[in-house]
N, C-alpha and C positions, 0 to 999 in steps of 0.2 A: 498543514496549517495549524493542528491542535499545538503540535511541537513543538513549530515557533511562537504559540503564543503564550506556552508554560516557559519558554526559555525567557521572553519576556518581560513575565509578568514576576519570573525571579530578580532580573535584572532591575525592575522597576522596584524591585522588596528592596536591592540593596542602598538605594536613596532613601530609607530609613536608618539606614545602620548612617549612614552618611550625616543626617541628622542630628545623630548622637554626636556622631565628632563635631558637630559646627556650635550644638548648642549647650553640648552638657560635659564638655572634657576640660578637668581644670590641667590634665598635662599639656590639652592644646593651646592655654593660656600663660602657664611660666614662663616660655622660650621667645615667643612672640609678645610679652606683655604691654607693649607699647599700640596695640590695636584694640578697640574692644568690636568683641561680637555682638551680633547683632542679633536681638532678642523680642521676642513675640511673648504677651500674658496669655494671648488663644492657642498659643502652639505646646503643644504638649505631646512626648513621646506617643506612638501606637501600643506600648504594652499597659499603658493605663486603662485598655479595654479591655484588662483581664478582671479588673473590679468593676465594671459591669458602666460603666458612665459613659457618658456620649463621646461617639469618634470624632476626634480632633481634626480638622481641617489637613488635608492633603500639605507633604512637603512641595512649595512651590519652586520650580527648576527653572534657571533662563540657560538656554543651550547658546552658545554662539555659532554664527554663521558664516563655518567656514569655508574656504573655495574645497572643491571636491577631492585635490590632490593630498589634501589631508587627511581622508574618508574614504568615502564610497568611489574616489577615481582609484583606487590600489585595489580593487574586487577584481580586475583586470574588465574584460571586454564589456559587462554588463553594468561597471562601474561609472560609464562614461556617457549612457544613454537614457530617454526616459521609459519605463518600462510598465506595463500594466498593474495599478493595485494588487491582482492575482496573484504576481508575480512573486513578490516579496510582501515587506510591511508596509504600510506609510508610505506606498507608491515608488518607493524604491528598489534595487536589486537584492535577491535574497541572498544569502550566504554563499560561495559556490560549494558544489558538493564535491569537488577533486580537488579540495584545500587542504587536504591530508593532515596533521597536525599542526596546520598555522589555527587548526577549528580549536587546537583547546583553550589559544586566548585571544579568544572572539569574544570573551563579554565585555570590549569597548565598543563592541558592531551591535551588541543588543544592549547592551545602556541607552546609546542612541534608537533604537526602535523602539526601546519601551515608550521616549516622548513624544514619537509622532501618533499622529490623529489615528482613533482606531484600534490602538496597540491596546490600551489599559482601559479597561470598564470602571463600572461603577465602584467607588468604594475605591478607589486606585493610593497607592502610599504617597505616589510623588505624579506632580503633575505639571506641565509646561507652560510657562507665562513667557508671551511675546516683549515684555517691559521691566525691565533689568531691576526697576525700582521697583518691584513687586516681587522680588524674586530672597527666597532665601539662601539659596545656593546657586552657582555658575557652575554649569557644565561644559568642559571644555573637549570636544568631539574628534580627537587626535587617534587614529588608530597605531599608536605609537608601537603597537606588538605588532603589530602586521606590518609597518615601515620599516620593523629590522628583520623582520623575515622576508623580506621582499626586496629592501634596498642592503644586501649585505651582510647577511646572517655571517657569516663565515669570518667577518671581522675585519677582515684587508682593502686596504685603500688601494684603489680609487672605488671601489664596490662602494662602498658606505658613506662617497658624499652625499648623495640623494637624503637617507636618511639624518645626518647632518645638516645639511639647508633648510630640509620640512621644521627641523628642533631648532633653528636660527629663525627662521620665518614664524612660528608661534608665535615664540619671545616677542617677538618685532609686535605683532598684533596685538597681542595680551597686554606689553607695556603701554599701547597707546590707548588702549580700553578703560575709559574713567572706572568702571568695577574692579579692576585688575588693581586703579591705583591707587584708590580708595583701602584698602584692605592688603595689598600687599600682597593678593593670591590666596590669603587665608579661606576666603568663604567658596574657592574654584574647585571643582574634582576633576583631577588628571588622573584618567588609568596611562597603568604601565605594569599590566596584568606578567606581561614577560620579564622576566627578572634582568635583558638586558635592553628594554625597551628605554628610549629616551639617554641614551647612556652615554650621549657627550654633553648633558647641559641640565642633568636632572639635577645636580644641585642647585642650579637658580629656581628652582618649584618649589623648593624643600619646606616654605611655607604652607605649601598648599595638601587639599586632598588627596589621597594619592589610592587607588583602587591599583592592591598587590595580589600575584597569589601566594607569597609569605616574604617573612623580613629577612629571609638567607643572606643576599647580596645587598644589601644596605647598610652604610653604617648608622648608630643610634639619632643624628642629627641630623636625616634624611627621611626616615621614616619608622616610624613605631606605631605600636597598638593603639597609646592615648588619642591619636590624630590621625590613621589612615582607616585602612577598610580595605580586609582581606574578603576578596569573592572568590567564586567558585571558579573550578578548570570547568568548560562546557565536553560534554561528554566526545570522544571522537568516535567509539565503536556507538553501533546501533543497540538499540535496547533492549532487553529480553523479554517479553509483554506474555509467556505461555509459559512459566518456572512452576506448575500445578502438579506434581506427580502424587501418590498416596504419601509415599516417605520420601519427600527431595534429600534429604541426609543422605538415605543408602544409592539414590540412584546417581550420584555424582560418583564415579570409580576414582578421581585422583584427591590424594587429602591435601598437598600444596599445590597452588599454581604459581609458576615467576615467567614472565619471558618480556627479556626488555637486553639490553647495554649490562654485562655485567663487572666491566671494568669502570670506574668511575673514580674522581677524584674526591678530595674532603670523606664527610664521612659517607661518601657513596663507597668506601671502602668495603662496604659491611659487605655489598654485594658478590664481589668473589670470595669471601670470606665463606657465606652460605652457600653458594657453587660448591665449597670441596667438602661442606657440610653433609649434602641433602644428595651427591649426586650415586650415592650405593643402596638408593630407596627406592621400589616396582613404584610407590603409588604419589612418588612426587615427581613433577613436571617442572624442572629449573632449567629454563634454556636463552642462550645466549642470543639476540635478532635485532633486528634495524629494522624502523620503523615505519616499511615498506605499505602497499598496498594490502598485500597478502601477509605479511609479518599483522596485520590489524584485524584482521578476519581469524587468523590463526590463535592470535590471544582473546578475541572475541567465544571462541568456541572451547578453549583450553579454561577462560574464566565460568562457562556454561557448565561445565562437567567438572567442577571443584568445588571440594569442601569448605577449602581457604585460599584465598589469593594474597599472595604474600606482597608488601608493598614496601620495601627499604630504600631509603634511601639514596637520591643520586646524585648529580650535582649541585641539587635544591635539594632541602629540606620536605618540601613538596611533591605531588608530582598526580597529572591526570588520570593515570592508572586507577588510583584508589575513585575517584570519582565515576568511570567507566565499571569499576567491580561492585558499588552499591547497589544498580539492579538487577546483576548475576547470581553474588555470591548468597550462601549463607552464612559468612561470618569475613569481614573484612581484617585482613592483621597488618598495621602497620609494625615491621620489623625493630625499627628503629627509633622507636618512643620509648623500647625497653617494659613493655607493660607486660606485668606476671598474666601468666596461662590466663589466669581463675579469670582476669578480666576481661580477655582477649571478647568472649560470646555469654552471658548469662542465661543461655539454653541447653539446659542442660543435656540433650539429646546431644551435642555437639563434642565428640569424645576425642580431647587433647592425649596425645599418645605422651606417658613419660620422656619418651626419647627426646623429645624438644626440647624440655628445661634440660636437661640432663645434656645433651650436642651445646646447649649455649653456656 
């Protein structure tokens, strides 16, 4: 229960960042300028409580209320019944735990728990108003990553009418929602955490909020930094809570870890590129897996016993990996930012071998 309520209470942080896009982004203003937003004299950023002055009243959220096959009917079994508070959050079904990587873009599943009853304490960033006209933002509760991992990943018809109709049937709703028409979608947040979530009708959003985990597969007229809100992948592996040893440096025997898909397209190239790099090294672990039950436990303990866990590029610019290796590693290296050594760790116990710059 602690777990899901720090996944939570992140999810709820990011209805601040969300904030910033609705009330403070003049890029969100050029392309749309025929709307105006909608503006509060009490409302004021949360980082003004770094100058020590009184906290600013909670971002107000109105959720819509939609039927379950949008939501919590796609959890499968548990998704369909009412289940005890204990259970889950907010009296509804908890996340399943044999969701294998459909978990890393679950933060449309805890966006929405952050605003039921109970989720968020005192002091909370964002908070749920029942009255639309009270509300500074619309939350629109589409598990749109989880409708394309479920209705049709794979991308072939007839697999993916499902997902298809759910993104026909919003539309339908949203258009008739006086908020919706009011604004044109501007002041609504649609995650579409998966990069190919929503992906026969995500241009008609493209006004709106859009919670990504980066701008890879967008073009610039669908989504960018002025106006969305990149969140986090939720972790898939378990977390390492006992990394206490005298020297965690010497007691980790491997200095890279990799193990994922190492053929990839774009510049997921880099990946077999380092494959014929690293693979005449005792103390590096580059190995090629699918992202099996046991392939997750496997990188789970290969990320436990490294110096560095390497994170290059795939077919996203992105990728959950690196989120999974912050509570393992001692030093996280994204491959493919191209960042010299010196910056990689500023501790200096952390001894970059020549051979690196020198192989790249």
């Amino acid at each position: 229960m602690a777990n899901t309520k720090a996944i939570a209470s992140v999810a709820a942080l990011l209805f601040l960042f969300v904030s910033f896009s609705v009330f403070f982004s003049s890029d969100l203003r050029s392309p749309f300028s025929s709307f105006s937003l909608p503006s509060s004299a009490s409302f004021r950023p949360r980082c003004s409580d770094i100058g020590g002055g009184a906290r600013p009243p909670p971002l107000r959220v109105f959720m819509y209320d939609l039927p379950r096959r949008f939501n919590l009917g796609m959890l499968g079994r548990g998704g369909h019944r009412e289940v005890p508070a204990a259970e889950g959050v907010g009296g509804f079904p908890p996340w399943p735990k044999t969701s294998g990587l459909k978990k890393q873009h679950s933060l449309e599943y805890w966006l929405m728990v952050s605003l039921m009853p109970g989720a968020s304490g005192e002091g909370a960033e964002a908070v749920r108003v029942l009255d639309g006209e009270e509300a500074n933002v619309f939350f629109v509760p589409f598990f749109s990553s989880l409708s394309f991992n479920t209705h049709g990943h794979n991308m072939t018809d007839p697999d993916t009418e499902i997902d298809r109709q759910l993104q026909i049937d919003l539309l339908d709703i949203l258009r008739k929602s006086k908020y919706w028409e009011r604004s044109a979608g501007r002041d609504h947040v649609i995650p579409m955490h998966h990069p190919n979530a929503f992906r026969f009708l995500r241009d008609q959003v493209n006004a709106s909020i859009l919670v990504v985990a980066d701008f890879g597969r967008y073009p610039r007229n669908l989504a960018f930094l002025g106006k969305d809100v990149v969140g986090p992948y939720v972790h898939v592996v378990d977390s390492y809570l006992e990394d206490d040893p005298p020297d965690p440096f010497e007691s980790r025997p491997t200095l890279l870890f990799f193990r994922g898909r190492t053929v990839r397209k774009d510049e997921g190239i880099v990946r077999s590129k380092l494959a014929k790099i690293l693979k005449d090294y005792d103390d590096v672990l580059y190995e090629d897996s699918f992202a099996t039950g046991e392939g997750i436990k496997a990188s789970s303990q290969g990320m436990r016993s490294s110096k560095f866990c390497l994170h290059p590029a795939g077919d996203t610019p992105s990728s959950c990996r690196l989120f999974d290796a912050i509570p393992f590693s001692l030093a996280t290296w994204w491959v493919s930012s191209g960042r010299s050594r010196k910056r990689v760790h500023r501790n200096r116990r952390l001894k970059i071998p020549d051979w690196w710059s020198q192989k790249r």
